[in-house]
N, C-alpha and C positions, 0 to 999 in steps of 0.2 A: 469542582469538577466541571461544572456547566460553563463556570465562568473562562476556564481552557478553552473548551469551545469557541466560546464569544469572541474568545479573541482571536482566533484561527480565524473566524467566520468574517471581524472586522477588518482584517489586515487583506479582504477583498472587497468587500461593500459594509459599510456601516449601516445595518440594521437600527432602524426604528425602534421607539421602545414597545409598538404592538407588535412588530415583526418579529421583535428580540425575545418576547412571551413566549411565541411559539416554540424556545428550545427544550425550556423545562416543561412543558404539554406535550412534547412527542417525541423525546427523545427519552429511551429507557438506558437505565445503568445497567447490565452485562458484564459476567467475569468467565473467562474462558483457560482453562486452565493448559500450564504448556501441554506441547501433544494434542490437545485437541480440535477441534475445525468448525471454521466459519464460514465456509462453503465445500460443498463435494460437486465431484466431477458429475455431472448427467442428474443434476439436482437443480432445481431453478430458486438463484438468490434472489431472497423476497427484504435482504434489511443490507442495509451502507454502515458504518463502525466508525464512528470516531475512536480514534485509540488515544483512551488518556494514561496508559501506561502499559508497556509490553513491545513485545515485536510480532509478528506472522511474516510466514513465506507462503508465494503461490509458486505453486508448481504444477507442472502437466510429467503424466507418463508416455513415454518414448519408447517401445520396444524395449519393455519391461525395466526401465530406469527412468530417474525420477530427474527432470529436470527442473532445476529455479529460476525462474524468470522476473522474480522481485522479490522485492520487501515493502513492509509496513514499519513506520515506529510510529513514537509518539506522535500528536498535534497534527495526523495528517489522519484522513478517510483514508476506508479499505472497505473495497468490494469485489464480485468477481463481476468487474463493468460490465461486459457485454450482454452478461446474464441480468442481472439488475435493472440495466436499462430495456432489455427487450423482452425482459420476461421470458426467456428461455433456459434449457439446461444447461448448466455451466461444462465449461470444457478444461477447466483447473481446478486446483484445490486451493485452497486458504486454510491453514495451517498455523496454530500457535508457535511460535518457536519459543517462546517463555509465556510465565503467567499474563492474561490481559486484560486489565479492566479497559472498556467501552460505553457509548452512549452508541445506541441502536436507532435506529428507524427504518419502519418499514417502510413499503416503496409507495404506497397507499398514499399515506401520511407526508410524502415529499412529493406526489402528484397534489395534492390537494395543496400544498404549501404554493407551489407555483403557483396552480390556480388563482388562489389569493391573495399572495402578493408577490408585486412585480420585484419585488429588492431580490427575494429567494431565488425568483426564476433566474434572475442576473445573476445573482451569487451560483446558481451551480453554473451556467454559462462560464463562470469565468473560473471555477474550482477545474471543471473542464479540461478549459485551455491551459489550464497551468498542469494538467495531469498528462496532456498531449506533449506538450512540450519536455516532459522530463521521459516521456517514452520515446520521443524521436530522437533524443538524446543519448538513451541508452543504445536504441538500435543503432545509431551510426556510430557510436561507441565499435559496440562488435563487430560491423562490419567493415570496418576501415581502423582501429588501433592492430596493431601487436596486443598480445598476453601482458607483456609487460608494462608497456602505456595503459591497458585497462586496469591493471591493476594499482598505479597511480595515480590515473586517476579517481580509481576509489578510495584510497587512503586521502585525497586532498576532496575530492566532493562528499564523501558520503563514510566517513570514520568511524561510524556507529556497527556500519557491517563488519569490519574486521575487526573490533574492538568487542562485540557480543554474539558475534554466528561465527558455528562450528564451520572450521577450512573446508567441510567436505559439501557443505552448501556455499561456502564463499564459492571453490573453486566450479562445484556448477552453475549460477549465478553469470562467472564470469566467463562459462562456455570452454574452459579450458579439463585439462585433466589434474588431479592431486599431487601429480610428480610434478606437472610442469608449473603449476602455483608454488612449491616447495622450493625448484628450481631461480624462478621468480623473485620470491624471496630472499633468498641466499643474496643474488645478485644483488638488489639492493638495499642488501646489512653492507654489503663488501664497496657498496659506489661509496 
């Protein structure tokens, strides 16, 4: 399980073998079961998640409906960012969408890691920019595909969401409604 990590962690800086200590010292094991939640809305996230098995969605409520604006799977962090990093109350929810074992850390324990060493402070620098870059992705997704081009390209980028999330979170995820993801589909059984 740690050793997941490690290698998530390597495939952006290769930790040290005193840096590399630090995982099994501050990372706790966590099981979350589906349905349940790893951050609420107006609650201040105090831990980050490596998910070593499972999925979660975040969502915010909208004039009483529930919108998706991501996922988590495996070998990737999950937090509610803006809350975690500023220590404020979160404005989403995180959300098991199935069973999830994690390794946890609190925000404490990853201030104190920066601190002391420089590889960590880099390594979230660049965990970061790799997390920016997949949400600037997303949002130009939305704002410039069709329904249909979005939904291609989720079957070619990201096959895990239509392959283990329920359509009625795919289809808010992907901004559209349940008829016209349906619609969507049909179309491209019939190309």
């Amino acid at each position: 399980m740690y050793e997941q990590l490690r290698v998530y962690l390597d495939s952006f800086v290769k930790l040290d073998d005193e840096a590399a200590l630090e995982i099994e010292k501050k990372f706790v094991k966590k099981k979350f079961p589906k349905g349940s939640f790893l951050a609420h809305e107006g609650e201040i996230t105090r831990e980050v998640h490596f998910i070593i098995k499972g999925c979660c969605r975040f969502y915010h409520v909208k004039d009483g409906r529930t919108v998706t604006h991501w996922f988590s799977f495996e070998d990737t962090f999950t937090t509610s960012l803006r809350s975690f990093t500023t220590q404020t109350p979160s404005v989403e929810y995180i959300q098991a969408v199935e069973n999830c074992t994690v390794l946890s850390l609190q925000y404490e324990e990853l201030s104190k890691l920066y601190e002391q060493y420089q590889q960590w402070e880099r390594l979230g620098r660049l965990v970061m920019e790799d997390f920016g870059r997949q949400m600037l992705d997303r949002l130009t997704a939305l704002q410039t595909l069709t329904a249909k081009q979005r939904y291609i390209m989720l079957l070619q980028c990201e096959p895990r969401i239509i392959q283990r999330i329920p359509l009625n979170l795919v289809s808010s995820y992907l901004g559209i409604t349940g008829e016209t993801l349906s619609r969507v589909r049909s179309e491209i059984r019939i190309s």
